[in-house]
Each structure stands twice: as C-alpha cells, then as structure tokens.
N, C-alpha and C positions, 0 to 999 in steps of 0.2 A: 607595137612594143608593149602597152599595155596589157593586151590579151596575153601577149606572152611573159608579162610576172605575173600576172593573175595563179596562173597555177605553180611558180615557182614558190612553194610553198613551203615552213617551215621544216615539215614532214619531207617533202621532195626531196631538200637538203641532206635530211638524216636517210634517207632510206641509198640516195646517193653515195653517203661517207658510208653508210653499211656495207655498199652493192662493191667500193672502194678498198675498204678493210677485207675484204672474201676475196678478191683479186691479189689484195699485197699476200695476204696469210700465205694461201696458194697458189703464188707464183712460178714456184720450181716445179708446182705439177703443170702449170700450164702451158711454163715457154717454150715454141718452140729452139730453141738453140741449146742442140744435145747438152755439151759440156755443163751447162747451168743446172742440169734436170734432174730432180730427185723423185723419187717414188717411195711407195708403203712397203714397209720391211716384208718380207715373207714370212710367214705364220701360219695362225687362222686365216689373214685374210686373201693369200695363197694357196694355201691346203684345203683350205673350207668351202670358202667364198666365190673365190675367182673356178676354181677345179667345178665347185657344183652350177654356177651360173654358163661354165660352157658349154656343159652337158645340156644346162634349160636350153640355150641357144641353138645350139647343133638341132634339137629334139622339136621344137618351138617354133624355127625357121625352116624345117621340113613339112613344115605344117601339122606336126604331131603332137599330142597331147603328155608331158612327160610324166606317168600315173608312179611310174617305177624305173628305179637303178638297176642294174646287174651288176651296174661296174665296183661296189665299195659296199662295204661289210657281208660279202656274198649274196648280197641282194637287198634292196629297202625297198619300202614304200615314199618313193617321193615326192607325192603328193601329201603326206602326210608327215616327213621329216619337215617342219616347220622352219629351221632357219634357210629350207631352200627357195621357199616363199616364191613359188610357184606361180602364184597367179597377184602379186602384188604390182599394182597399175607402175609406180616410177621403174619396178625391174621389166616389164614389163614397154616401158617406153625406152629402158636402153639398150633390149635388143632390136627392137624396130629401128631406132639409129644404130645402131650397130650393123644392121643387117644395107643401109643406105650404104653407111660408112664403107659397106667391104668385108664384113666380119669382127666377129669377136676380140675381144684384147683385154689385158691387164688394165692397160688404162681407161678403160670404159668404166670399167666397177670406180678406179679410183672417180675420176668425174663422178659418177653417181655417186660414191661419197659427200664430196666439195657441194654438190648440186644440194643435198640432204642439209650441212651445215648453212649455207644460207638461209634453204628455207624455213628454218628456226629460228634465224636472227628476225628476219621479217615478220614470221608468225607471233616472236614475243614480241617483238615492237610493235605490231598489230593489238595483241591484247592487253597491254601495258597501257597501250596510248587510250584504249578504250577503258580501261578503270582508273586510269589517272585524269579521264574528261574532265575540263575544266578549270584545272590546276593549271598555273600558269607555265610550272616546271614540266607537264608533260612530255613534251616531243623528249628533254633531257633524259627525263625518267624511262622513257622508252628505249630510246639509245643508248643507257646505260643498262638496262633488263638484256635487250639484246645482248650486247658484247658478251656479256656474262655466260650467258646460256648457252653460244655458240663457241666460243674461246676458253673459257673456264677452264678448270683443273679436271670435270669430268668429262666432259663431251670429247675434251683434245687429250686425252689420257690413252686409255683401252679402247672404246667404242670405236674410233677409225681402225682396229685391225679386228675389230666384233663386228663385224657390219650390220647383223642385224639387231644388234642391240644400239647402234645409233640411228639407226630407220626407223624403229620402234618409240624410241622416247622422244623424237624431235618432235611430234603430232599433237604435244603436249598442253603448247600452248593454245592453241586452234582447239582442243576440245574444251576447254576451258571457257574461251572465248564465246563457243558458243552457250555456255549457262550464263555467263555476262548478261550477254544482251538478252537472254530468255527470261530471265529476273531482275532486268533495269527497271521496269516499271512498275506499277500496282497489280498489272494484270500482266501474268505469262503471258510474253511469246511463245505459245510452243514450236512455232516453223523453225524457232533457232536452233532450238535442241536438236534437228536433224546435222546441224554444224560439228554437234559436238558426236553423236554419231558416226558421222562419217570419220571424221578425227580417229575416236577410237576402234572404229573397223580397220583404218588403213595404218592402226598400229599396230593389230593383231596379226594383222595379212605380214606385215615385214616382219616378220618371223621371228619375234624372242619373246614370247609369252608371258617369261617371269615381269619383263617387264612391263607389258599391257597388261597383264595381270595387278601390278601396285598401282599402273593409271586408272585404271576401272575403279578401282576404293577408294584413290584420292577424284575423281569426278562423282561417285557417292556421296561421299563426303563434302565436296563445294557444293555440291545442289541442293544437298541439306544446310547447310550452312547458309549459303545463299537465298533458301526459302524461308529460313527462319527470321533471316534479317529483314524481310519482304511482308513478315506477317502472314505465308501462305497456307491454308489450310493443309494438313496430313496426307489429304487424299491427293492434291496436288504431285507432294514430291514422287507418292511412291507410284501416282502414273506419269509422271515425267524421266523418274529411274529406267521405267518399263520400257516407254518408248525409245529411248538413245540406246537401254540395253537391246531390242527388239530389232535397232536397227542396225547396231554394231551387231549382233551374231547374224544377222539376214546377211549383209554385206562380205563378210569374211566368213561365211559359212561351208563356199566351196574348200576352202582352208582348213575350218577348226572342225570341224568331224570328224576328215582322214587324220589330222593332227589328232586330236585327240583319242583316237583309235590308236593310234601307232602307240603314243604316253602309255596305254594301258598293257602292251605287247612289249615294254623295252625294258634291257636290266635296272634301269633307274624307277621302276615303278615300286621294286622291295627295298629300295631306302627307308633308314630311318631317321630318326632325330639328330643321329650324330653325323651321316652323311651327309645330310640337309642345312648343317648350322653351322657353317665354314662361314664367318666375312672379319671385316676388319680385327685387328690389334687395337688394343684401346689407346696406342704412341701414334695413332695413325692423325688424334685430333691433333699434335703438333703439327700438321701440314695444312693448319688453316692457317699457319704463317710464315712457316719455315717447309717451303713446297720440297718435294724431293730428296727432304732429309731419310724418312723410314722406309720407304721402297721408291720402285722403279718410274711408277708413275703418282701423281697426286690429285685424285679425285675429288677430294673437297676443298680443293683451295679455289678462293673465286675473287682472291686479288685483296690484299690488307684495304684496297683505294671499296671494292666491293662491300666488303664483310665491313668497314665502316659505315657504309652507308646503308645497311643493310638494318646493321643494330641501332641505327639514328630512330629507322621508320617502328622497331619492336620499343623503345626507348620514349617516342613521342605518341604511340599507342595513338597510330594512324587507325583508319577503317580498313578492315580486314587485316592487319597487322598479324593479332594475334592468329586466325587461324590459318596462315604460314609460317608464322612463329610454331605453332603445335606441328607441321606435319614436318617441318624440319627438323623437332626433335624428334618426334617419333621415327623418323625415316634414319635418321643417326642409328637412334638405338638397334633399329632391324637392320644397320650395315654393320654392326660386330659380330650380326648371328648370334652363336650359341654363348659367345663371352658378357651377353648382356641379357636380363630376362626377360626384357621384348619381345626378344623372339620367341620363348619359352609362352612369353602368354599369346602370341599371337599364332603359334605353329597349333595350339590348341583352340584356339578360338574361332579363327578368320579360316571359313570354308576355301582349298585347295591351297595353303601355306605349305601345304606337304608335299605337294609336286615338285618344290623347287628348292635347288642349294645354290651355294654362292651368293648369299644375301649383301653382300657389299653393293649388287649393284641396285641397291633404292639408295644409292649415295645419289642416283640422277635426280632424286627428290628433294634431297639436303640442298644438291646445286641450283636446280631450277626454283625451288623456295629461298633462295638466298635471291639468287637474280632477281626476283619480283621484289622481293622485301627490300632489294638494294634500289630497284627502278621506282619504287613507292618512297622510297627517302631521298633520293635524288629529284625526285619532282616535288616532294615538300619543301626542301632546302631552297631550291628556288624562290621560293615566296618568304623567307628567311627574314625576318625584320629584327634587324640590327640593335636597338632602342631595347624595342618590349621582349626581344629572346636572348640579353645581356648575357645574364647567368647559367643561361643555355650553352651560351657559347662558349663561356669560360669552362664550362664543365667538362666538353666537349676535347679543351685545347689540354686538360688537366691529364683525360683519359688517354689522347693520343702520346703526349708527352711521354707517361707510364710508359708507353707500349716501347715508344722508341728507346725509352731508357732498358727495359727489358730485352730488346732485339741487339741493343750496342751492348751488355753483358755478354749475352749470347755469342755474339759476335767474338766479343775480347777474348773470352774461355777457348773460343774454337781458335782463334789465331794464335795463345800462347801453345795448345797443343798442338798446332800445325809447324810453330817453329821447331818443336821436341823431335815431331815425327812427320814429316813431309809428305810421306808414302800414303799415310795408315789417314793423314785428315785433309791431305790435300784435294779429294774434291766437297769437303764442307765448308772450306773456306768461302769459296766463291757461293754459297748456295745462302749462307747465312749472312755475308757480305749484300746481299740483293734481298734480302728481308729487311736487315736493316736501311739500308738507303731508300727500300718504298714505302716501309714506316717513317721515315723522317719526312722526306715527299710529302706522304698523304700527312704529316701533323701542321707544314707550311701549306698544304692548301687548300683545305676542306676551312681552317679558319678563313683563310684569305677570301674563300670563296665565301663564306656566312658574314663577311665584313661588307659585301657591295656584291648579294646573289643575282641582281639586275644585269650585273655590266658581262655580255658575252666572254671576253678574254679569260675571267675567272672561271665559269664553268666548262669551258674548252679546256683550259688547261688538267681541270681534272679528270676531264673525259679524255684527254690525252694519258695521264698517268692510268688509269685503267689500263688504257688499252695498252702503255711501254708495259706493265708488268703481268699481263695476260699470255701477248705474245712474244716476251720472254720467256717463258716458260715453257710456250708449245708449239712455236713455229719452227720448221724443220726439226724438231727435236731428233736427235738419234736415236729413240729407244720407239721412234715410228715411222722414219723416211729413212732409205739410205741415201746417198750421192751419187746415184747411177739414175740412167732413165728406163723405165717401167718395160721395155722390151729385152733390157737384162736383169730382171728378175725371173722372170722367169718364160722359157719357150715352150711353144704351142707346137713344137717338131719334135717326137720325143727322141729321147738321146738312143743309139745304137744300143744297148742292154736293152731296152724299153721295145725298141723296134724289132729285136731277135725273135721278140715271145710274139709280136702281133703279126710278122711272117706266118706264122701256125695257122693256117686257117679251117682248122678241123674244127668242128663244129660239138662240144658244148664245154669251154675248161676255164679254170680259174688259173690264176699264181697268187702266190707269198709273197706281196710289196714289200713287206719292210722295210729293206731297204730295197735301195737303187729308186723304186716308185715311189713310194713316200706318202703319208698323207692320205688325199682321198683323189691323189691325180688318174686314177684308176678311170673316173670317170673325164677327166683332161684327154683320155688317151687312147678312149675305149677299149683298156684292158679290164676285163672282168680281175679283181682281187680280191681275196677276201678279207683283208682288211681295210681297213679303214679310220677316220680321226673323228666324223661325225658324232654331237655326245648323243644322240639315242641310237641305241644300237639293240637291234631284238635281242632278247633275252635267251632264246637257245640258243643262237649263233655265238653271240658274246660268248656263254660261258664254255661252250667249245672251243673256237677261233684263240679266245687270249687265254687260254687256260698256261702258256707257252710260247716265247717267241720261236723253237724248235718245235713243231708240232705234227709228227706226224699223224695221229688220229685224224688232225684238222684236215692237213689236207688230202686223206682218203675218203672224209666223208663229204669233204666239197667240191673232189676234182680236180686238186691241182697239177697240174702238169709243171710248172715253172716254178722254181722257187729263189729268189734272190737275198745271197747271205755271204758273211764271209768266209765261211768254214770251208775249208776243202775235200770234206769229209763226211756223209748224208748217216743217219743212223737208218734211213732206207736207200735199195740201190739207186744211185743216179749217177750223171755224167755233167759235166762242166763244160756248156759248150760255147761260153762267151764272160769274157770279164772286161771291170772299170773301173770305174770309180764313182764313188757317190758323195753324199756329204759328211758321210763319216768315214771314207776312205775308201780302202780296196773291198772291192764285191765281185761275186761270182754269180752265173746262173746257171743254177742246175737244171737237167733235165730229167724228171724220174722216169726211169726204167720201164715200170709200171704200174702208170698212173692209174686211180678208178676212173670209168668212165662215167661221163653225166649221168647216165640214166643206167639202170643193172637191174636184171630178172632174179629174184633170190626165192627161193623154194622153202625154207625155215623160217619160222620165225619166233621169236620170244615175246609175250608181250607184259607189259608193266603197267603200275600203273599212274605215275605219274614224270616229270622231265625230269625227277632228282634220282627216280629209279634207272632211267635209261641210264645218266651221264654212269650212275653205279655199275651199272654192266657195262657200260665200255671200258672201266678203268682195270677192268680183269685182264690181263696182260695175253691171257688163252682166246680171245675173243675174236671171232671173224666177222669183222663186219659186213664181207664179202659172200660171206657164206650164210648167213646169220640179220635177218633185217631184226631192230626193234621197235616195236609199235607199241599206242596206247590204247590199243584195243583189237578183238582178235577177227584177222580178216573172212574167214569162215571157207576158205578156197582152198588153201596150203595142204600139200600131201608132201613131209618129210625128206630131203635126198638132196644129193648132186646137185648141181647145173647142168644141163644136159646141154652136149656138146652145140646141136644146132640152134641155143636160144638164144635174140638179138634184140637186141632195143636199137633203135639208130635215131641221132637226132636228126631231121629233116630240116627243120627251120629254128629259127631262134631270132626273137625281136624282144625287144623290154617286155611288152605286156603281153605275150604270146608267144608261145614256141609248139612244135608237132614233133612228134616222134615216132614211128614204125615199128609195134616190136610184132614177132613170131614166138612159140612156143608152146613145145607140144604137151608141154599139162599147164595145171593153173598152178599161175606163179602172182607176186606182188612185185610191182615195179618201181623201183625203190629211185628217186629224181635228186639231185644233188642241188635241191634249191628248197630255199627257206618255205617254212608252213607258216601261213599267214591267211587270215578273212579277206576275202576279197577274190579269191584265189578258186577258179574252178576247173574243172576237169571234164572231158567227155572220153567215152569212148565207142570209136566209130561213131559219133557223132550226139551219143546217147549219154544223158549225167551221171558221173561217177564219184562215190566221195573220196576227199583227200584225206587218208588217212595221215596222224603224226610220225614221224618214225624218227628214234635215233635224239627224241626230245626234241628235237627242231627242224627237221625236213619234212618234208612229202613222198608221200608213196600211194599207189592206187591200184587195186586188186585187178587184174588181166586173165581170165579164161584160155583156155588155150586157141591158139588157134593166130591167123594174120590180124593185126587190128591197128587201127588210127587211134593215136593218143594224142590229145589237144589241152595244154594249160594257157586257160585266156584270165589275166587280171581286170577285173570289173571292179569295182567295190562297192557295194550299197551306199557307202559312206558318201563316196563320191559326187555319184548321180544325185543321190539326196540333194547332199550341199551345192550342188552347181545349179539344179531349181530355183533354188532358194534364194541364192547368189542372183541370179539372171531376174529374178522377177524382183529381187530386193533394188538390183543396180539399175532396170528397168522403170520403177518404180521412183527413184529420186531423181533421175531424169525429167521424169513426166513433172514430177512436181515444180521441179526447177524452171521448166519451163513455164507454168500454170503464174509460179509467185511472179518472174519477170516479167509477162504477159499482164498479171495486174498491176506492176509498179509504174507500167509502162499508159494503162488507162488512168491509173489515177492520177499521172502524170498531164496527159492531156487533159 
C-alpha cells in the first residue's frame, strides 16, 4: 500500500482530473448509445477535412503514395496542398487504426480531433509545471494553464471545424518546453532543443502554416529571451535558432517543399495588402468578457476566473511575466489585421507576413499567452500571505468589485431592452446574465482564496469556477456539434445523382459539383470535379474554373461531361438524365451532348505570351478552342488545317500520378490534355522525354509527330524526392539519437 501512494502524486491527481475533464467535454462524441450522440457540424471539417483525409486513406491503405488529386479543382498537388498533411505522424496513425477498425469514417477524424485537445492540456500542464518548479502553487498553476488552452474561447471556437489549424497550434506548448529546459541552467542543454524541434516540425507537418509560421517567431523570440536572461553569449542563440530551425525543416521537409512549391503556383500567391489584412473588429475585445456577444464564436475569451488571474501574474511582475505580457499584445494587434498598424508594420517587416490573410488567427497566441500568464498567477497565488500582501488583496477585491459593478450595468441595460423587444435581445440576455454571475463568482473567490491559499477547498473551488465557465461556453455548443451521431452527417455511399455520373466509366472526364457534390467530396467519391473548396487552388485553373458558376469555356477546356445545376435549360446542348435534391434544393444532371474529350489533336495554334494573354483570347466569343489550341510558346511542328478525319487520342490508363494515352495522326499535330500544367509533371513519348508545353494558360499539351505513338504523363516531383530524403534521414536521425541519450541515462544510472 505504501508503494502504491508513493506514485500517487499530486501531478497524478491533476493529470487524472485533466484525462476526466476531456472525457466529460466529449462525451456526446464518445458514447456509444445513439440517441445521446452529437458530432461536428459539417463545413470545412466535412467539405475539407474528412473528404480529403478519405482520399489519404483509400490512397495510403493501398499502399500508395497520394503525390496527387484528380478528384477537386481539376487536379492538385497533394502532396503539396498543405492542410492535406499527408505525411503528418497522428493522421497518419488514424488511418492505421482505421484501417484495424474496418475502414475510414467521419468519426475517426472527430476522435483525432478530441485526441489533439487533450494533448495540449497535458503538454501545457507539462511546461507550466516545469516553469512554475518549485512554487508551491504549481501542480494549480498547471491545471489552471491547461484548462485554458484546451477549453478556452480559442481552441473550442473555429479550430475544431479547421482541423488543421488546431493540429498545428496544440504543439505549442512542447516547443517551448523544450527551450525551458535547454536554458534552465548556466550552460545549454542543447539535446533539448531537439524537443522543441520536433514540436515545431510536427506543427508544420499538420498543415496550417500561417499558424507554424507565428510559432516559429514566437520560439525565436523565447530563446532570445530565454538566452538573455541566462547571460548566454550571441553566438549561443543564433546557433541554437539554427539547430531547432535545421531540425524543424529536415523533419517536415517531405511536406514544406511540395507545400511551398504549390504557394508559389496558386491564385493566392498575387494578393495584396488588402487581401492579406482581413482579422478582427476592434468590438471583438468586448469578448474577453461578454463571450459571444459580437460574432458567432469567441476566441479571446479565456474565462473572467482566467484573465484575472492572468493580470494578477502581469500585475505582480512575475519572472517572465512581462515577455507574455508583450506577445499577447502584440499577437492582439496582428489579429485585427489591417484595422490596426501592427500589421502594417509587420506585413513590411517580418519576412513571409505576405503569404498569409486571416490574421485573427495569432488570436491562438493571445489565448495560449493568457493560459500561461493565468497558470503563473495561479501558482503565485498559492503562496499568497495573507498579513504581508493585505493591501494586495484589498486592491485586488476593489478591481473585481468594479468589474462586477460594470457587468450588472451591462446586464440591467440589456434586460430593460429585452423587456421593450424580446425578439431583437432575447438572446443577449442570457449571454450577459453569465458574465455577470462569473464576475461576481470570481470577486467572492479569488479573495476567499487569498484569504487561506493553503487550505485545498479554496483553490478547488476556483479551479472549479474556471472550468463551470469554460465549458459553458463550449461544450456541445451549437455553432460546432449538431445532436445527431456522426454517421448522419454525412455518407460515404454517394447518393444516386452522385452515382449516375460514376456509372460512366469512360475513361478520362470531369463534372461541375456545385451543386449536388458539394465541396471537395469529389475526392469522398472518386468523381473527378472540377471544383472544389480547398483555399489553394492553382492559379490558371482558378481563374478559368470560377470565372462563373455557368461556365461553359470551363467545362470545354476540362472535360466535363456532367454537370450538376438547377436550370433546365444548358446555354450548351445537353440532356437531363437524372434529378434530386441537394442542400439547396432541386438539382438536375445534365449530360452534354458534346463533351471535349480528355485528350484532343488540334492542328492550329495561336501562341501568346503570357496566362493574361491566353484567358484574353478565349474571351473572344469567335474562338475555337477545339479548333484552335493556345500556347506559350511556338511548338515548331503545326502545319495549318482541319482535324483530319482519322486522328485519335484515346485514353488507355488513368491513375492519380500517371495516365497513357494512344493517339494516331497522320501529320504533326499538338496534343492538347485537359489536365492542369504543373512542375513535377512529365511526359514521354514512345517512351522518349517530351516537354509539356502550357496551353490555354493552364493546361498541358505536348507536340506528336505524325504517326502511332505512346503518350505517358507520370507525376514525379523534384520537390518530393528532395523532401522525403531529407525527411527520412532527418526522422532517422532523431531516432538514433533518442536511442544514444537513453542508453546513456540508463549508464549513468547504473
């Protein structure tokens, strides 16, 4: 019985009530008994998420490498679409249980969700309890950093239907941790720094760049900080930056090269300033107390019981206070974007600030900086002496007072205009009624607790009010679970419209999802479409594809054969040869007449000289694209004329990274392909290299002599092979080490 309290430790306890809290939160995802079961709305993490993770799965558990989609924007690189996060180790371990399990599902991605949220709680209550060492209040302070960080207003907001922007930010605390212990002493550890390393590779790998991209400058930034405080010579930091950066891009390198090749090739690479500097409303800081008054979800609230205990530790100008203090404002300012000059000076400043818009989310910085700053005042608190911090405490009870007096204003205003109008303020009532009740809360027992910080009952209690107005605010919420269980959200059998077009099994043709498919279920379904929700989407396809939700240039120049809409009426010939319903009602599916074929021998050609020239010559209304190929450059073969009756192209095979084609033709022609131009991308013919000319500003075409010949496009990518070396010998590598350091903990042990 002895041995067994020995480990029953104070930590035990807390990681216990963590591993407890993660069970209650997500209950409705976990029980089995239908009628109870809730799941994540559909959305992004529907459309996006779950659609491109079945594709990995199908692709992955064939034993194939998934380099590239056909199925959505008329073709990507998926290896390089970053939020597919293709080789990221936890998507990566839920299809291998998936693959146990029986197969793929909706609720697989949710569990890896759920799986994600905890280990955040654990990872900041891992580096909490390690900078709070020694404080009597730590384990508190830990348990109070957690809750935060995994509950909060941001983590339980957006990021559960973003998924890979809460894959990305949970790794947070663990990189951090490991500059902790690399500069706890006089002399670096550097073996730690591979901790943080790993951290920030395996948040570049889960796929939302923008936001590895803010953790990279704020681990810059802690290890400068952290070195300065250490006294550590210059040379130190900027070879300890080198090495965690050296080992973050070795790590996720199979990733960030096709990823970053793709960024270069997508419509989002010619934004500007005003594309790029979309975030918060500056009404949005009223949601650090009144959650859910200004929109749908509330990203910076981290609980009135939190943010006071947060401004305790900026207030008593704790150690290291202040430089979470700084990244919290700073990280504020860069979540208004362009409404604040933060961004202004930093979109100028801070190299690659220009890849990215949507600056609200380094709000994950505002929250996880408040969590720590809250779990550093919660573990001083603890040590609280009643006598010598009197005046403290009175100050304390003065500030809280204000607040509550200000929330029961708030409150009154909102209730006399809820009795006027019922309709128009009935649901503020209840929002600003729970602001004030957890101000008055937190003003009885944040003192109660500085009155006898010793005695358990008082800092449970407050650790209990946390956590009532945490998961108030985000448990089951409805604006992210519905009340159904996750096999009616959505089906992996696609519905009869869906299945008319994949009866076809002629080999090489797109359809128009819009509707009826939706999204990016194109690849849920293996119907080739050409559109798609994914936000990088190559730049010639884009601006052809959405120039139009009617479009038919688009789909002559990508092959559609199906096109799903509601009109009954095609501005080219087609026939209706199945209807349904969809989610925005009646839909029909056309079948055109006549479609272009994949692949077409064209005898003319025009050429230009750049993608703004071609889309110009296709908008001439006289234009054959049939007749008529356009290139960026002149293929030197073309003799004027006709199509001549006997000339064929046929597709033969067709795989994601690979397809063959047969054509004949009895002069030289250019073989014009209805699939995106893209690096990576080669050609042979009869077996021999052939280049891929552009055509049309964003397809492929490849000059054919006359005569029988084998046409082969195989996707390779330098990019690829590169990064997967690099990868392999980087993940190799910390392996060996791994084993080396525990081999000697293990002698020094004995």
């Amino acid at each position: 019985m002895r041995q067994y309290r020995q480990w029953i430790t104070a930590d035990t306890y807390a990681v216990l009530i963590l591993l407890a809290l993660w069970l209650f939160f997500f209950w409705r995802l976990f029980t089995p008994i239908e009628a109870d079961q809730a799941s994540i709305k559909q959305g992004d993490f529907s459309g996006q998420f779950v659609a491109f993770a079945a594709y990995q799965y199908q692709r992955i558990a064939a034993g194939e490498v998934p380099l590239w989609n056909p199925y959505n924007n008329g073709g990507l690189p998926f290896i390089g679409d970053t939020q597919a996060a293709v080789f990221y180790p936890p998507r990566l371990a839920t299809i291998g249980l998936s693959k146990l399990a029986g197969g793929f599902s909706y609720h697989a991605l949710e569990l890896e969700m759920t799986v994600h949220v905890l280990a955040c709680a654990l990872m900041m209550y891992a580096f909490i309890r390690r900078l709070t060492l020694g404080n009597p209040g730590s384990v508190f302070g830990a348990f109070v950093a957690a809750v935060i960080a995994s509950y909060g207003g941001f983590l339980q907001s957006y990021p559960p239907l973003q998924l890979a922007l809460l894959e990305a930010v949970i790794w947070m605390p663990l990189a951090t941790l490991g500059i902790l212990e690399a500069t706890r002493q006089e002399r670096i550890r550097w073996a730690w720094l591979t901790l943080t390393g790993l951290a920030l590779g395996l948040s570049w790998m889960a796929g939302h760049p923008q936001s590895s991209f803010f953790l990279t400058y704020l681990l810059v930034a802690y290890f400068a900080y952290r070195a300065y405080a250490q006294r550590y010579n210059w040379r130190i930091v900027l070879i300890g930056i080198i090495l965690f950066g050296l080992l973050t891009g070795g790590l996720a390198a199979v990733q960030l090269l096709p990823g970053f090749e793709y960024l270069l090739h997508t419509a989002r690479a010619g934004m500007g300033f005003d594309e790029k500097g979309n975030g918060f409303p500056f009404q949005d800081v009223v949601q650090f107390i009144f959650p859910n008054i200004v929109t749908l979800w509330s990203p910076l609230f981290v609980g009135i019981t939190g943010l006071t205990l947060a401004l305790i530790a900026l207030w008593r100008r704790l150690s290291g206070s202040l430089f979470w203090g700084i990244v919290v404002i700073v990280a504020l300012g860069l979540s208004f974007g362009g409404n604040s000059p933060i961004f202004d000076l930093l979109f100028n400043l801070v190299p690659g600030m220009r890849f990215f818009r949507g600056q609200e989310r380094a709000a994950y910085l505002v929250s996880f900086g408040l969590a720590i700053l809250a779990g550093m005042g919660a573990a001083h608190i603890l040590s609280w002496d009643k006598l010598q911090d009197f005046k403290a405490t009175r100050r304390i009870q003065q500030v809280l007072l204000g607040l509550v007096i200000i929330c029961g204003v708030v409150a009154g205003a909102v209730l006399i205009m809820w009795l006027g109008n019922n309709e128009a303020y009935g649901k503020y009532i209840s929002l600003v009624a729970f602001s004030f009740l957890s101000a008055l809360l937190v003003f009885l027992l944040i003192p109660f607790l500085l009155n006898n910080p010793q005695q358990p009952i008082r800092y449970v209690l407050v650790g209990g009010l946390l956590v009532f107005e945490l998961f108030t605010l985000s448990m089951d919420s409805s604006s992210n679970y519905d009340s159904i269980s996750p096999d009616e959200q959505l089906s992996f059998t696609p519905s009869p419209l869906i299945a008319t077009a994949l009866t076809d099994t002629d080999i090489h043709f797109r359809v128009d999802g819009y509707r009826a498919l939706h999204d990016n279920y194109g690849s849920l379904y293996g119907l080739a479409d050409m559109r798609g929700i994914s936000p990088l989407f190559l730049e010639g396809p884009f601006n052809l594809i959405n120039s139009g939700l009617i479009n038919p240039l688009a789909w002559e120049l990508f092959a559609v054969r199906y096109v799903y809409t509601d009109w009954n009426e095609m501005p080219v010939s087609s026939e209706i040869i199945a209807s349904g319903q969809d989610r925005y009602g009646e839909v029909k599916l056309h079948r055109l007449t006549d479609p272009r074929p994949f692949a077409l021998l064209i005898y003319t050609a025009q050429i230009v000289e750049d993608d703004e020239q071609a889309r110009s010559a296709l908008s001439d209304p006289n234009f054959n694209a049939r007749r008529t190929i356009i290139l960026n450059q002149d293929p030197g073969i073309l003799t004027n004329g006709d199509i001549p009756e006997d000339a064929e192209a046929t597709v033969t095979t067709f795989k994601p990274e690979t397809f063959t084609l047969e054509v004949n033709t009895p002069h030289n022609a250019v073989l014009s392909v209805s699939h995106p131009d893209y690096p990576g991308w080669y050609a042979t013919v009869d077996g021999e290299p052939a280049p891929i000319l552009r055509a049309y500003g964003a397809l492929s075409a490849v000059t054919i002599p006359s005569g029988e010949h084998t046409v082969t496009f195989v996707y390779n990518p330098l990019s690829y092979r590169i990064g997967a070396i690099i990868s392999l010998l980087t993940w190799a590598g910390m392996v060996v080490m791994g084993v080396i350091l525990l081999a000697r903990r293990r002698h020094v042990r004995n």
